[in-house]
N, C-alpha and C positions, 0 to 999 in steps of 0.2 A: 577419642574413638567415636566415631559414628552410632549414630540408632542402631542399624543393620549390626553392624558387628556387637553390641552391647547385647540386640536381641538371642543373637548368636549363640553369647555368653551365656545368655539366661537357659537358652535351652539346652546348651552343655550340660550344664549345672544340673537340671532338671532329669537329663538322663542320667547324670552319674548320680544322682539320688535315688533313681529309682534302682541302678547298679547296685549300691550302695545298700539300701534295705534288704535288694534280695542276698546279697553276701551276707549282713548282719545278723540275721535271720537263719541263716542256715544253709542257703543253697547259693551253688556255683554259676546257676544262669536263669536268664529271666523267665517271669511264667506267667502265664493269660489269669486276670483279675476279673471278675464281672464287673461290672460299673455298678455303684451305689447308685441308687433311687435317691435320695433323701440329698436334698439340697448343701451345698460346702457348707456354709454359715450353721447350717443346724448340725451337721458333722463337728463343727471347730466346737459349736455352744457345747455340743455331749462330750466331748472331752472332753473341758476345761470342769463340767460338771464334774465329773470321773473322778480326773485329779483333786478336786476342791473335797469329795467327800470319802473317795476309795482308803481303807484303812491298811493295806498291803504295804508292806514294806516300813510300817513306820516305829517297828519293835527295834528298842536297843538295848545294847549291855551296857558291859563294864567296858572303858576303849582300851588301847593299847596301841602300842605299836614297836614293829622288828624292824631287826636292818638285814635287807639282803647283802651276800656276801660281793654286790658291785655298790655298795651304802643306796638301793631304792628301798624310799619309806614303805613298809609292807603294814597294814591298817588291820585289826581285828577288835574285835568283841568278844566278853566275856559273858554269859550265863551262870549266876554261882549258885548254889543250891546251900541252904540253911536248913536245918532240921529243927522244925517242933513239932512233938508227937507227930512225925511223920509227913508233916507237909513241907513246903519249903518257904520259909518265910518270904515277905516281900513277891511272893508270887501270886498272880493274876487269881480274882474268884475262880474257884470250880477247881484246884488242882486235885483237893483230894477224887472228886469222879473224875479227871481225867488219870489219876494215878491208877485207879482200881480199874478204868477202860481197856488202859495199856497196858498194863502189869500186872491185873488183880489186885491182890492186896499184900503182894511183894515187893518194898521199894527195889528200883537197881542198882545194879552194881555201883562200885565208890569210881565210875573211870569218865574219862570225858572223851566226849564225841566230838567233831571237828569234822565242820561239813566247809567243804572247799566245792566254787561254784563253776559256772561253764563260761564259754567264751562270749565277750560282748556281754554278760549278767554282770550279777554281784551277790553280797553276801543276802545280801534281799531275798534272792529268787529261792532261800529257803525259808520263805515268811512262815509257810502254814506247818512245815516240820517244826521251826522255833516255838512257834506260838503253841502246840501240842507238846512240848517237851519242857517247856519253860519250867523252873521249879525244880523238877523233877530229876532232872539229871543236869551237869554242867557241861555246859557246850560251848567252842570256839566259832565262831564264823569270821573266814578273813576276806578282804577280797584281795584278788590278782594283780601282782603288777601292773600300772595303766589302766585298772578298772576301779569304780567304785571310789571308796575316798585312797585309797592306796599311791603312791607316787609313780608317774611315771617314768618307766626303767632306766636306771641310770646306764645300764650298758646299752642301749640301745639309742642314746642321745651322743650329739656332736660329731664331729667330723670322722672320728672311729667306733661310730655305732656299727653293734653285732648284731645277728637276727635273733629274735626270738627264739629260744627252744623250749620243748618239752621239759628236758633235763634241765635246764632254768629253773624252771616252775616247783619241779621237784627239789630241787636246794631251797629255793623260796619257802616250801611250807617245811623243809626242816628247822631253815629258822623262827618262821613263826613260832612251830611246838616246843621249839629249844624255851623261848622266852613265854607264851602262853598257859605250856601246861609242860615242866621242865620232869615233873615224876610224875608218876601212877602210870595205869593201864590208860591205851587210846584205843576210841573204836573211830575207825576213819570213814567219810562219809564224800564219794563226791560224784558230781554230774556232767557228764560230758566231757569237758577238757580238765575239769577238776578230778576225776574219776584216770584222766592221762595224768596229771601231775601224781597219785599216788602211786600209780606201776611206776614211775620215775623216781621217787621216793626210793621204794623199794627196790628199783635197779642200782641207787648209787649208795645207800645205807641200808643194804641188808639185816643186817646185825642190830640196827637198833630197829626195824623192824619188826624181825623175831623176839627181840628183849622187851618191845612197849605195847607193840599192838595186839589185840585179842579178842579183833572183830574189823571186817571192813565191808561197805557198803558199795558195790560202782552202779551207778544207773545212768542210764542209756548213754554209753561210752564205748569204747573199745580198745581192742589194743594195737592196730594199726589198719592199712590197707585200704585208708579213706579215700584214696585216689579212684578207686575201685566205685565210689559210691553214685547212685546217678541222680538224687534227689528226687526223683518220681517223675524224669525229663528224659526226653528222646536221649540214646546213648551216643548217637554224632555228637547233638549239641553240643552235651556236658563236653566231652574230650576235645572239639573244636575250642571253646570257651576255655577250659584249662590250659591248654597250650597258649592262651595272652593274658589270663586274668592275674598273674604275678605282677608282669609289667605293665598292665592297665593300672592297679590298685598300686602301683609305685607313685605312677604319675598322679593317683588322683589324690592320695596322701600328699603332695605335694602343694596340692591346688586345694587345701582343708578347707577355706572358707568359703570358698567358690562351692565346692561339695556341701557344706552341709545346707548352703541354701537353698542348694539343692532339695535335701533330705525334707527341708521346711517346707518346697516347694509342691513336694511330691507325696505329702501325706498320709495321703488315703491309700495311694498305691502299697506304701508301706504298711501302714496298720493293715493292710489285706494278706502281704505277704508274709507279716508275723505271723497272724493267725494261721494262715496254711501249714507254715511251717516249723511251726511251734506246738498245736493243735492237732486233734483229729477227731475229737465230740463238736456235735452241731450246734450244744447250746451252754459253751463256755460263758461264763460269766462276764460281761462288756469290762467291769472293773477287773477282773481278771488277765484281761487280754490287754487293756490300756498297760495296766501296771507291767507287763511283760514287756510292751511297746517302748513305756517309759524310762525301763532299765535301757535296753536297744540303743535308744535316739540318744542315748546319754554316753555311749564309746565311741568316743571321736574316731573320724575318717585315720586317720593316721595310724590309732592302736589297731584299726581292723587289717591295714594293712598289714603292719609289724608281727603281727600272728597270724595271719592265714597258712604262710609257705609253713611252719612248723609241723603243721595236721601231715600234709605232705611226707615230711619226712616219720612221721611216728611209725615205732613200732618198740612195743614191750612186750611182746606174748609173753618172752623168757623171765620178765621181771616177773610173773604173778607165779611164780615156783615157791615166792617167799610165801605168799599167801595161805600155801596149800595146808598148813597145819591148825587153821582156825577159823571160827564161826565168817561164812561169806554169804553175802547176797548181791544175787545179780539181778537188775530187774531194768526194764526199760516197757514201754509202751509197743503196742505192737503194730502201728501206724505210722513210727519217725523215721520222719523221712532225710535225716540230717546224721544220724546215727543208727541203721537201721537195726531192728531189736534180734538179727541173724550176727550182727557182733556182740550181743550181750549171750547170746546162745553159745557163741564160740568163748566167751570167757567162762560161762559154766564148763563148756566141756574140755578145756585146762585145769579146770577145778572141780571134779565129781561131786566133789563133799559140796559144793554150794547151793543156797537152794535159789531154784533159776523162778522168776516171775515176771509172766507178760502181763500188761495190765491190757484188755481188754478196751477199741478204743480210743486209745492213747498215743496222743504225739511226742516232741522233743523233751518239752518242757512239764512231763507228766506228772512232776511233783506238784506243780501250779493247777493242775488238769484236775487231777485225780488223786487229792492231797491226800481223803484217808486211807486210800489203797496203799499207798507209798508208807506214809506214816506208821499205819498197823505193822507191816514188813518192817520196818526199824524197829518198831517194838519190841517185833520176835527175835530180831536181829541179838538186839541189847540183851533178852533173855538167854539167849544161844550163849554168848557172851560171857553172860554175869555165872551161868555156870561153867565154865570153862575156868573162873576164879573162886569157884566152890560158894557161889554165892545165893543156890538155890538149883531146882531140876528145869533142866530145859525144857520146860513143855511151851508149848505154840498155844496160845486160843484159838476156839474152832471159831470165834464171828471171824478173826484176821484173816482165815483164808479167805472167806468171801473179797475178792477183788473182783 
C-alpha cells in the first residue's frame, strides 16, 4: 500500500478512536473538547506519573471464580470479615474509627454486600466503597463478562455468537452468588449497567430474590428508555447518530487493532471526554480521573461494541416489584449525563419506600466523584438492612445526610 492510503489508514483509526472514547465514556456522539495548553510530552510525562503512583484500584481479596451458564469464566473477590473484639482482623489501620464513622458503635449485620460494576468499568471502580468497608462487612466484587479479569463471553464468540443482553448479565451474577456467597442475607450493590444486571436478576429469579436479599443499592442506573437519552447533545444529532452507530461500532469491532491505535492516537481527546462524561465537579482529582480513564482504555473495541445494542433494548420497570419489600436506595448524581439522575428519580417512584439521593454535583461515575456521599448512604443503607434482620434500630446518622 502506498504512503497516501497508509496515511489514510492512520486517520481512520484516529477518528474511530476518538468515536471510540466518546462511546466508552458514555455518550452516543462526539462533543467539542477545549484544546489543552500544556504540551503532549508533558500530558504523556503526567500520566505515566499518575499510573506509577495513583493507589486506586489496587485493593484485593480472596479470588475466585464462576461459570456462567454458556462455561464464560466470571472473576470475583472476596472481602472476609474476622472478629476480635470487634474489629476485623487482617483489616487495614483505622477500622475500628471507620467502624464507629459508619455504624457507631454497632457492628453490621452478618450479610454480604455484592457490588456489581458498570459498562466499560470493573470491580475497581468501587475502590473507595471497598476500601471504607473493608473489615467491616464481607463483600463480593466481580467483574462482567469481557470486562476486568473475567473471560470473554463464551456465547458471544465464533461463528454462532449471540448478542449481548441484559438478562445475560442477570444469570451471570446468579452464578456468581450461587458460588460466592451460596447462604446468608445479600445486600446487592450496583452502578449503571450493574444496577441493569440486578432488575435482571430479579426479573428471571424472583423467589430467590425475595428469599436472600434484604437490601439493594442502584446508582445512577435505570430501568430502561435509554434510547430516549441525549447525553447533553443537540437532539437531531444523537437520533441521526443512532440510527448508524450499531453498524458503525460492528465494523469498527471488527478493525480492533486499527481502533485502538487509534484510541492511543487520540489520547487527550479521550481523557477530555471521560471527564465530561464521567464527571461534573471542576476539581476532580487528576488520579481520580486517570484511574477512571485506565479502567475505559482497558475494554477492548470489540466488548464495547458487543454491549452497546443491549442498553437499547433494556427495560425492567416490572422487575423492581421484587424489590418493593426492603431496605432500597436510589441514588445518582445530578449532573449524569449518561444515565440521567430523572431515571434514578423514576426508580424511587416504583419504589416509595426508597430513599431517593441526588448527590449534588455529580456525574456518572459518582462513587469515584463523591465517594463519601455514596459511601455514608450504603452505610445507612446496611443499617436499614441489618434491622430488617433484627439486627439493631434503623436509625440513619445525621453527619450521612450531609451529601
Amino acid at each position: 500500500m502506498g504512503e497516501s492510503s497508509g496515511t489514510n489508514n492512520w486517520r481512520r483509526a484516529g477518528f474511530a478512536g476518538a468515536a471510540i472514547g466518546v462511546l466508552a465514556a458514555g455518550a452516543a456522539a462526539g462533543v467539542a473538547v477545549e484544546r489543552l495548553t500544556v504540551g503532549r510530552s508533558v500530558r504523556q510525562k503526567a500520566r505515566l506519573a499518575l499510573d506509577a503512583t495513583g493507589p486506586y484500584g489496587s485493593l484485593r481479596g480472596t479470588s475466585g471464580r464462576a461459570l456462567a451458564d454458556d462455561s464464560t469464566v466470571l472473576y470475583y473477590e472476596v472481602d472476609e470479615v474476622e472478629e476480635v473484639d470487634g474489629v476485623g482482623v487482617g483489616a487495614p489501620a483505622g477500622s475500628d474509627g471507620r467502624l464507629r464513622r459508619l455504624f457507631g458503635r454497632k457492628r453490621p449485620a452478618p450479610f454480604t454486600v455484592v457490588f456489581s460494576h458498570g459498562y466499560c468499568l470493573n470491580q475497581d471502580s468501587w475502590h473507595f466503597q471497598r476500601a471504607a468497608l473493608r473489615g467491616l462487612v464481607r463483600t463480593v466484587h466481580w467483574d462482567q463478562r469481557s470486562h476486568g479479569r473475567s473471560g470473554h463471553g463464551v456465547a458471544q464468540s465464533g461463528p454462532d455468537a449471540v448478542p449481548v443482553s441484559i438478562d445475560r448479565l442477570g444469570r451471570d451474577l446468579k452464578a456468581v452468588l450461587d458460588v460466592a456467597a451460596p447462604e446468608g442475607p445479600l445486600v446487592l450493590v450496583g452502578h449503571s449497567m450493574g444496577g441493569m444486571t440486578m432488575m435482571a436478576l430479579a426479573d428471571q429469579y424472583p423467589e430467590f430474590v425475595r428469599d436472600r436479599v434484604v437490601g439493594a443499592a442502584f446508582v445512577g442506573t435505570s430501568t430502561g428508555k435509554l434510547g430516549e437519552v441525549s447525553y447533553g447533545l443537540p437532539l437531531a444529532g444523537v437520533n441521526a447518530v443512532r440510527r448508524v452507530l450499531p453498524g458503525v461500532l460492528r465494523a469498527l469491532g471488527s478493525q480492533a487493532e486499527l481502533v485502538e491505535r487509534g484510541r492511543r492516537a487520540t489520547a487527550d481527546l479521550f481523557a477530555g471526554l471521560i471527564k465530561k462524561y464521567s464527571f461534573s465537579s471542576k476539581d476532580v482529582d487528576p488520579a481520580v480521573a486517570r484511574f477512571a480513564e485506565r479502567m475505559i482504555e482497558a475494554t477492548p473495541i470489540d466488548v464495547v461494541a458487543e454491549f452497546y445494542p443491549a442498553f437499547a433494548e433494556h427495560d425492567k420497570a416490572a422487575a423492581l416489584a421484587v424489590f418493593a419489600d426492603m431496605p432500597v436506595l436510589a441514588l445518582a448524581g445530578d449532573n449524569d449525563l449518561v444515565t440521567p439522575s430523572s431515571h434514578t428519580e423514576a426508580i424511587a417512584g416504583l419504589l416509595p419506600d426508597a430513599e431517593l439521593v441526588i448527590v449534588p454535583d455529580g456525574g456518572h461515575l459518582v462513587m469515584l466523584e463523591h465517594p463519601e456521599a455514596v459511601t455514608d448512604r450504603l452505610a445507612d443503607l446496611l443499617v436499614r438492612a441489618g434491622a430488617v434482620l433484627g439486627q439493631g434500630p434503623a436509625t440513619v446518622r445525621s453527619d450521612a445526610r450531609k451529601s
